[in-house]
C-alpha positions in Angstrom: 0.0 0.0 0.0 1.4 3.2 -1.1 1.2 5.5 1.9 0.3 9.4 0.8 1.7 11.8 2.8 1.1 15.9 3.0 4.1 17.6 0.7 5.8 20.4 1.4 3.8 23.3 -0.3 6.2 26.0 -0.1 6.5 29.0 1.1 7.4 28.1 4.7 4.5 26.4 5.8 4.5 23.2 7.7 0.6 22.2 8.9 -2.5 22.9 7.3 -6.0 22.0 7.7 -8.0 19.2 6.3 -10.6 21.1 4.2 -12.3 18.3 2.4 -12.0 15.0 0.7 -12.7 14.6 -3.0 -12.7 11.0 -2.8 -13.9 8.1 -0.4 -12.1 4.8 0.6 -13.0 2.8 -2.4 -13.0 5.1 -4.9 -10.5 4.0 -7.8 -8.2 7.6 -8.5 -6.0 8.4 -11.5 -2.6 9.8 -11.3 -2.6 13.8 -10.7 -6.4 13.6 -10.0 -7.1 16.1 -7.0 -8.3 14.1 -3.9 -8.4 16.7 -1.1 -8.4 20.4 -1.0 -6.3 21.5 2.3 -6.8 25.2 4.0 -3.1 26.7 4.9 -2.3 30.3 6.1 -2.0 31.7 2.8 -4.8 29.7 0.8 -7.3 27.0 -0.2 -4.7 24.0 -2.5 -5.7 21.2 -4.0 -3.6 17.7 -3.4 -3.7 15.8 -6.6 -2.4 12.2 -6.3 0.7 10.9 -7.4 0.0 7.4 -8.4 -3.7 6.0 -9.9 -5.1 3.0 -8.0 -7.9 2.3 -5.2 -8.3 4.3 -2.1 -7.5 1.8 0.7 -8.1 4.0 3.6 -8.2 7.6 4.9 -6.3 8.4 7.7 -6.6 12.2 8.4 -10.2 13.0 9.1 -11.6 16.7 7.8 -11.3 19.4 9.9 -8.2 18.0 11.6 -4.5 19.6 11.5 -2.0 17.7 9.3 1.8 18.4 9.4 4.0 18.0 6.8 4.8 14.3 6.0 1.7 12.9 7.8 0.4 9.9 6.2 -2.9 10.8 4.6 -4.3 8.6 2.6 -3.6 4.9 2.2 -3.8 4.2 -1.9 -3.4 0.6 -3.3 -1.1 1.4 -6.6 -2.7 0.3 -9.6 0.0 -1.4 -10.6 0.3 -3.8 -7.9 -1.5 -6.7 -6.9 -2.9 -6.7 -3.5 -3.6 -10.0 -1.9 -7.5 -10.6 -0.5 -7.6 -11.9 2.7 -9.5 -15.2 3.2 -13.2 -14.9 4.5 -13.4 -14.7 8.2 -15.2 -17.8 10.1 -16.9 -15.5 12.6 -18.9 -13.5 9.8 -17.1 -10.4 9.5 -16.3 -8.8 6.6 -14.6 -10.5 3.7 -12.9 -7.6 2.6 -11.9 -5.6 6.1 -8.3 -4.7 5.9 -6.3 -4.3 9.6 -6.2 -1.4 11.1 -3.1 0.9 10.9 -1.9 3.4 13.5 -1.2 7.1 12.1 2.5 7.6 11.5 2.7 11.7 12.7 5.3 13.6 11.0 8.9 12.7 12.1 7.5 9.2 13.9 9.1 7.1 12.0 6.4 3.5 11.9 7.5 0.5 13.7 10.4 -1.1 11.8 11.3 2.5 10.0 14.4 4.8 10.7 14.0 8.2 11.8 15.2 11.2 8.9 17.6 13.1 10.6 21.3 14.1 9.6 24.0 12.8 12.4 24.6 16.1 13.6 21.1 15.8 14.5 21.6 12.5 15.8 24.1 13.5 18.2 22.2 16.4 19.4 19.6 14.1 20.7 22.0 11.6 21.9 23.4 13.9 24.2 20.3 15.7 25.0 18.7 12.1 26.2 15.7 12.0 23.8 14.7 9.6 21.4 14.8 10.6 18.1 10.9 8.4 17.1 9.7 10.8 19.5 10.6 14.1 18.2 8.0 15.6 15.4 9.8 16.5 12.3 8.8 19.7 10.1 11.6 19.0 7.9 10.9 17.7 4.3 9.1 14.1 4.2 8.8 14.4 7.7 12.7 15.2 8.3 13.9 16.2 12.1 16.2 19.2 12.0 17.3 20.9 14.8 15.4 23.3 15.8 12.6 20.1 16.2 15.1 19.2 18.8 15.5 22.1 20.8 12.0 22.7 20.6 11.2 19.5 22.0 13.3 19.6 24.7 11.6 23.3 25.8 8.2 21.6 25.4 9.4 19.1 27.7 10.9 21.5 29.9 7.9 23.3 30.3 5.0 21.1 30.1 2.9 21.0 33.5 2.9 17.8 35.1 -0.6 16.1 34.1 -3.5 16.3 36.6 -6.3 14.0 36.6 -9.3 15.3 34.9 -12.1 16.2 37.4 -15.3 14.3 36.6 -18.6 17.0 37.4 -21.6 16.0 39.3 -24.6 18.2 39.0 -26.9 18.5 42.4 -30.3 17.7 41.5 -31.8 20.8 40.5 -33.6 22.8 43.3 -37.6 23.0 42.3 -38.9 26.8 41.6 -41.6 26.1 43.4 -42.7 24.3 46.5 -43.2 20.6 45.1 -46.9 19.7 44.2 -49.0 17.0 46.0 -49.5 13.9 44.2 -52.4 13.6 41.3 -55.7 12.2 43.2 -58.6 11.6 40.4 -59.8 14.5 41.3 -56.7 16.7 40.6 -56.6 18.7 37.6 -53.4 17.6 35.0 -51.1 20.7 34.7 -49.9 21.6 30.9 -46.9 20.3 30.0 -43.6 22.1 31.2 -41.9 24.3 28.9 -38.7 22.6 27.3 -37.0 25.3 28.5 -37.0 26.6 32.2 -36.8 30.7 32.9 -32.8 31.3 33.1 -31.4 28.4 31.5 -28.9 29.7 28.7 -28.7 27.6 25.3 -25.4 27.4 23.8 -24.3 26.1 20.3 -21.3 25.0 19.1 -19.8 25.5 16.2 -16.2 23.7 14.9 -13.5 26.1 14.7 -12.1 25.9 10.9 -11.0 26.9 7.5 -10.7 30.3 6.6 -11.5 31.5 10.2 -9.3 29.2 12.2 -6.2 30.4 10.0 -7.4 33.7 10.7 -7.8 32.8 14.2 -4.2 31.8 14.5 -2.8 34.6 12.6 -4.6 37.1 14.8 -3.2 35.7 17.7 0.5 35.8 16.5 -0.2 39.2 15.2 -1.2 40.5 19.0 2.2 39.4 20.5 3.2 42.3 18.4 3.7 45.8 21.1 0.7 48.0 18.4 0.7 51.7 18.8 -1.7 53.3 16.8 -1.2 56.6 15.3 -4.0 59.1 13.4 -4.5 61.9 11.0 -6.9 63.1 8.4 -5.9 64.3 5.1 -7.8 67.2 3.0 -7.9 65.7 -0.8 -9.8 68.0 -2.9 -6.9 67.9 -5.2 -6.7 63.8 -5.0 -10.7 63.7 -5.0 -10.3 66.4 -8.3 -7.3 64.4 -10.0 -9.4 61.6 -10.1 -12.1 62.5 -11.7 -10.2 64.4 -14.7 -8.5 60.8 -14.8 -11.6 58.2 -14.3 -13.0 58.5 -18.5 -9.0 57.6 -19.4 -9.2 54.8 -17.2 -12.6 53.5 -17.9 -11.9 53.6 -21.5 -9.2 51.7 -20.9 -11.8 49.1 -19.4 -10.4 49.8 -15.6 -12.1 51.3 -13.0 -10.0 53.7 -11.1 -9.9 53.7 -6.8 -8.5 55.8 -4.6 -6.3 52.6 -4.0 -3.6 53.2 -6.7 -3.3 56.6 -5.2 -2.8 55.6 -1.9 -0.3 53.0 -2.8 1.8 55.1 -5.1 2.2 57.4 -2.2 2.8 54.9 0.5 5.9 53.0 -1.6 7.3 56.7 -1.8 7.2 57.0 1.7 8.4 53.9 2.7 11.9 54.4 0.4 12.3 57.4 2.5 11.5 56.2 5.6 12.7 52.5 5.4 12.2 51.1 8.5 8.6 51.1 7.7 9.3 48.1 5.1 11.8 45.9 7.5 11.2 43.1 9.4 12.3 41.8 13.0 14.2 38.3 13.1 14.1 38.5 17.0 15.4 34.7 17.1 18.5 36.3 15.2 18.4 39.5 16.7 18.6 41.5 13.0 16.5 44.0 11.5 15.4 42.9 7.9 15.3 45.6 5.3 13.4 44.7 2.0 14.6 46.6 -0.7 11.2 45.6 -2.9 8.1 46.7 -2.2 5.5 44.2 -2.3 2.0 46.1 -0.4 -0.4 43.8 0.8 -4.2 44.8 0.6 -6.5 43.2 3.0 -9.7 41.8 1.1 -13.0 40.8 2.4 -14.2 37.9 1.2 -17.6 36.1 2.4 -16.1 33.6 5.0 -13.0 36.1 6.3 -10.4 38.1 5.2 -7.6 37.5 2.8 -4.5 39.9 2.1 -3.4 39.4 -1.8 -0.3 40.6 -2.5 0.6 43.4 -4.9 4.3 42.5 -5.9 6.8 45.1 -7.0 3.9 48.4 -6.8 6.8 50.4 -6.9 7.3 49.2 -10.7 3.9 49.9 -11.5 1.7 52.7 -13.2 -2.0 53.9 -11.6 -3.9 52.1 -14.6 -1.1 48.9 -14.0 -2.2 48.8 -10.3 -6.2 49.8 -10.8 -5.7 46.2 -13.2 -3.9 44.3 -10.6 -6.3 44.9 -7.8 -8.8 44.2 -9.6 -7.4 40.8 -11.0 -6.3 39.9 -7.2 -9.8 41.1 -5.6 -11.7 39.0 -8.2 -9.7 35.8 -7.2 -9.8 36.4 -3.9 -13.8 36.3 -4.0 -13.6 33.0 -6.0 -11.0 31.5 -3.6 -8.7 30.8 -6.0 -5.4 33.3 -5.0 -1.9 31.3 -5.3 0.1 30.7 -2.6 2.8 33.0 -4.3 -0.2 35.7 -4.4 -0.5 35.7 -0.6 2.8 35.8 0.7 5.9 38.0 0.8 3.7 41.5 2.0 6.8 43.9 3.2 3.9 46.6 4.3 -0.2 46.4 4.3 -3.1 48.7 3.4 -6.4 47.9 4.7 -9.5 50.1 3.3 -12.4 49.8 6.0 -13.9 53.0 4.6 -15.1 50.7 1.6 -17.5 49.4 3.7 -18.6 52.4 4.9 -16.0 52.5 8.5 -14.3 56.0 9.1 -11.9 55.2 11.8 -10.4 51.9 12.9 -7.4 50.4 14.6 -5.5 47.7 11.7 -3.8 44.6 13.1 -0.4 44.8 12.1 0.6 41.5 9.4 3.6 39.5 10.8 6.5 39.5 10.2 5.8 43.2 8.8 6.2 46.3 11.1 3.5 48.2 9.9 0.0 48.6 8.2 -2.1 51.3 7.4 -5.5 52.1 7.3 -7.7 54.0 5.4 -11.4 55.4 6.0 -14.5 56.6 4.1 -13.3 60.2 2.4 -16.8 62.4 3.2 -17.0 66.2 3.3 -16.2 67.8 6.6 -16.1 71.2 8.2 -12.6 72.6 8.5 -11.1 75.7 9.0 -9.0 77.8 5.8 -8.2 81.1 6.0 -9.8 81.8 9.5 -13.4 80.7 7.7 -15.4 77.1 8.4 -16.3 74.7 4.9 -16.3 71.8 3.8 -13.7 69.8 2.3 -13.3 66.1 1.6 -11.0 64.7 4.3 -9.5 61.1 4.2 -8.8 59.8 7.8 -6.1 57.9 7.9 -4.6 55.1 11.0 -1.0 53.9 11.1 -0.2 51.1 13.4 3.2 49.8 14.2 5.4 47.8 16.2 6.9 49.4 18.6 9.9 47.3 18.7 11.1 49.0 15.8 9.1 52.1 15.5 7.8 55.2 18.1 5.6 58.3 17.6 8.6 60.4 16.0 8.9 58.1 12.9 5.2 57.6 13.0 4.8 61.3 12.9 6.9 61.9 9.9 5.5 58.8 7.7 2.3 59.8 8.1 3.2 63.4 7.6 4.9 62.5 4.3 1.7 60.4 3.0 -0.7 63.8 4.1 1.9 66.2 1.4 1.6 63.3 -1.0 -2.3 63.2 -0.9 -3.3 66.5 -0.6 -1.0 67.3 -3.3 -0.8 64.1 -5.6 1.2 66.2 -8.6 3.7 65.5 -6.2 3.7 61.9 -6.8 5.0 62.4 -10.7 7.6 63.9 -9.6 9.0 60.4 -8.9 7.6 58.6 -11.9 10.8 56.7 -13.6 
């Protein structure tokens, strides 16, 4: 039996979940026909098959996390003849085959050798641990040594386990005195009411897909120190600019955003104030500088949030970016963004004024330092020339960790984005 395990898919990631199975034990597959479509971080893949035969047995049940180089899916190989075992005497099943155990990822089964290099090796021989009980992340289920030392911290740290307290519930205390018995002569009461004043119904619902990634990455994202800066922007000239460009574009079958705007002048503020577009390696102690600028651009789609990935904007023209969001928000809502399309993000923009929000407070994207948010531009009073009108104002909230980043830096980026958008000219000054 040719055991299937989850492949390395790139892009740093090492579990995902079980989405859904596109076949059932029995089933007979062909090679590279998709079986199962797995939810990671980044996206929604679909696993084709490497060999064609007969689906023997599945081992990872939906909804479940798999790691890379868990066994999946047990496939007979078309190829090779699988022997029938004779017809049980006590009536069971002719064709039940024995059960297997799971082999987790960097368990090697009974009879197998652990992956590991011998430097590895010898780490664990010294440390004391046994190597078949060390989950690998490494490829085809490889233990490398960071497995190692994370083990041994897990170890380290792991409360001692306490025996699980079982519950008894009193018997519950009557609202009311208790009635007499029923004589014939007693009336019958109605029925009681399924539900008693007080009592609290609760439903559950599983925990998964889109939202449990999201889940996950909001929880990492909030180990992040936030500080959360604001300003509002007068754009008459952006709100102007736009409209004298809008026929161009639409003749050009592209509808132009604000978005485009926003991004030209955000890559223009991160090259001069770089910091904005690092990283933080803490593990390494180093400060990552990306010399690219690839802005991530959150996206609402009907079960969660996605953040496609606008590579190189820098590189790109107003009409070149109106056609790329487009093309990413469009794939977004049909779940079918590439991995590729939803990671590497040095810096994100998140618009909650599309749906009508003026002010909010952005999550900041790890490993990035910073993201920026945007909110509904509407007409508000303001004060020119010692007189109150009206003018369209953009609000604008910057949040950013402040590990890297204070108020001073924050003060100046966001001062640079407010001369760039009240005054977009500006911004082809630095058209190459």
């Amino acid at each position: 039996m040719y055991e299937f395990k989850l492949p390395d898919v790139g892009e740093g990631i090492h579990e995902a979940e079980i989405l859904r199975w596109l076949v059932n034990v029995g089933d007979s597959i062909t090679m590279n026909q998709p079986i199962l479509e797995i939810q990671t971080d980044k996206a929604i893949v679909e696993i084709p098959s490497p060999v064609a035969g007969k689906v023997v047995e599945i081992r990872a049940q939906t909804g479940t996390m798999a790691h890379v180089g868990d066994v999946l899916i047990g496939i007979a190989p078309a190829d090779v003849q699988t022997v029938t075992p004779q017809k049980p005497s006590n009536g069971q099943q002719a064709n039940r085959k024995p059960e297997q155990q799971p082999t987790k990822a960097g368990i090697a089964a009974k009879g197998k050798r652990v992956l590991a290099a011998p430097a590895v090796r010898k780490m664990a021989l010294e440390l004391g641990i046994n190597l078949a009980d060390v989950p690998g992340t490494g490829p085809v289920g490889r233990v490398l040594p960071e497995d190692v030392r994370r083990f041994v911290e897990q170890q380290e740290t792991a409360p001692p386990e306490a025996p699980v307290p079982v519950e008894i519930s009193p018997e519950p205390t009557p609202l009311t005195a208790p009635s007499p018995p029923l004589t014939p002569a007693s009336p019958v009461s109605a029925p009681r009411p399924a539900s008693l004043p007080g009592q609290e119904v609760i439903e559950e619902e599983p925990l998964h897909g889109l939202r449990r990634r999201i889940a996950d990455r909001m929880e990492l994202a909030w180990e992040v120190p936030h500080v959360t800066s604001f300003d509002e922007i007068e754009v008459s000239k952006l709100v102007a600019l736009r409209q004298e460009l809008q026929p161009e574009a639409e003749r050009r079958g592209v509808r132009l955003t604000y978005l485009p705007f926003i991004i030209k002048a955000v890559v223009q503020a991160l090259k001069e104030f770089p910091y904005f577009n690092a990283s933080l390696d803490m593990d390494r102690q180093k400060i990552l500088h990306h010399r690219y600028y690839h802005i991530g651009v959150a996206t609402a789609v009907p079960d969660g949030l996605l953040v496609p990935v606008v590579k190189h904007a820098d590189r790109l023209s107003l009409i070149q970016l109106a056609v790329e969001l487009k093309r990413l928000a469009e794939l977004a809502q049909e779940r079918k963004l590439g991995l590729d399309e939803l990671s590497g993000s040095t810096f994100s923009i998140t618009n909650f004024g599309s749906y009508g929000g003026r002010m909010g407070t952005p999550i900041i994207n790890p490993p990035e330092v910073a993201i920026l948010g945007t909110g509904r531009i509407e007409d508000r009073p303001v004060v020119i020339d010692g007189e109150i009108v009206a003018r369209p104002l953009l609000p604008l909230a910057l949040s950013y960790d402040h590990r890297l980043l204070d108020g001073a830096a924050s003060g100046q980026f966001l001062g640079r984005l407010k001369a760039l958008l009240s005054d977009p000219n500006l911004l082809f000054l630095e058209l190459v």
